[in-house]
C-alpha positions in Angstrom: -14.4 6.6 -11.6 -15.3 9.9 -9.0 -15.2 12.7 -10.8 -13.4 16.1 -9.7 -16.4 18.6 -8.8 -16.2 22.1 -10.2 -14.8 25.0 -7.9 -18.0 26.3 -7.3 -19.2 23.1 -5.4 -16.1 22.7 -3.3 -17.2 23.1 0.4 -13.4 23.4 1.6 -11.2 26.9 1.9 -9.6 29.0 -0.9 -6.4 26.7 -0.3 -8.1 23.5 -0.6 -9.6 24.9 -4.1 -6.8 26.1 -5.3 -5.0 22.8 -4.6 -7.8 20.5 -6.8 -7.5 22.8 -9.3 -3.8 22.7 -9.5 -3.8 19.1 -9.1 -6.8 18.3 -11.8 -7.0 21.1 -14.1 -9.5 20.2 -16.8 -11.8 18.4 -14.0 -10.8 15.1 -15.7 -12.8 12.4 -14.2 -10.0 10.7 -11.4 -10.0 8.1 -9.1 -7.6 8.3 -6.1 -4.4 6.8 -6.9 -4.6 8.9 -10.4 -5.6 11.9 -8.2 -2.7 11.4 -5.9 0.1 10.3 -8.7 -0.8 13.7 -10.0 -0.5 15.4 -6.8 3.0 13.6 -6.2 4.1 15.6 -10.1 2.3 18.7 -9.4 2.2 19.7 -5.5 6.1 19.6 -4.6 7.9 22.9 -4.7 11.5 23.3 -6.0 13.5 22.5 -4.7 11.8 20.1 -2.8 10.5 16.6 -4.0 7.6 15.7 -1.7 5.2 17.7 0.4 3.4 17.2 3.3 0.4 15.5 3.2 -1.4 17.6 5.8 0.2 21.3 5.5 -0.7 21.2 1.8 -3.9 20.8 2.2 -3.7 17.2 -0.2 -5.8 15.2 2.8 -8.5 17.8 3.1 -9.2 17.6 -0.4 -8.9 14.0 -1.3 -11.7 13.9 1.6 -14.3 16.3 -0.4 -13.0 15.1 -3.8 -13.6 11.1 -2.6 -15.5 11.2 0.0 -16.1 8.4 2.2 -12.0 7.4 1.5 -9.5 8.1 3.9 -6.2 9.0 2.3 -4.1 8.5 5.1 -4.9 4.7 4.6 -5.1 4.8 0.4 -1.9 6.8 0.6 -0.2 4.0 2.9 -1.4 1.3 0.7 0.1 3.1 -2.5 3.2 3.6 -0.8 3.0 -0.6 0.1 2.7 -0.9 -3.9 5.5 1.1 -4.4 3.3 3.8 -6.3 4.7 6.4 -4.3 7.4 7.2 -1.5 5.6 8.0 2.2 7.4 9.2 5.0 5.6 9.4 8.4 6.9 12.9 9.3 5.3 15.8 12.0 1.6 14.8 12.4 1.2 14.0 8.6 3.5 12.4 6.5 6.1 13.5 3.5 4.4 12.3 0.1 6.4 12.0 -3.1 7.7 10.4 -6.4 9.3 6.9 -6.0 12.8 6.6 -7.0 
């Protein structure tokens, strides 16, 4: 299991900080798909349900949280297993729970 670095050693903006932190509070240790199943509960805004995987910021960070993994592909293949709904929408794609 990766575990979540501390803000401090987060190389990416203020946004992409504040995003780990909201998505992995306690710096639990996370792999992806528990990294990204959390993102899907916490990252939505009422009264939306998903959120764009790009304009939030989610990519940017599952890249310096996991690096080496490309979460356009991990997202795809969670969305194959039914973890999660994906929508290919503007450049990016809409990420969120499955119903």
């Amino acid at each position: 299991m990766k575990q979540t670095p501390q803000q401090s050693q987060v190389k990416g903006g203020k946004r992409v900080r504040e995003l780990i932190d909201r998505v992995n509070p306690a710096g639990e240790d996370m792999d992806f798909e528990q990294f990204a199943l959390q993102a899907v509960q916490v990252l939505p805004e009422p009264p939306y349900m998903t959120f764009h995987c790009v304009w939030s910021g989610f990519n940017e960070a599952a890249r310096i949280v996991f690096p080496g993994t490309d979460p356009c592909q991990a997202l795809i293949a969670m969305g194959r297993r039914k973890l999660i709904t994906v929508r290919p929408f503007l450049g990016g794609a809409l990420i969120g729970p499955r119903k």
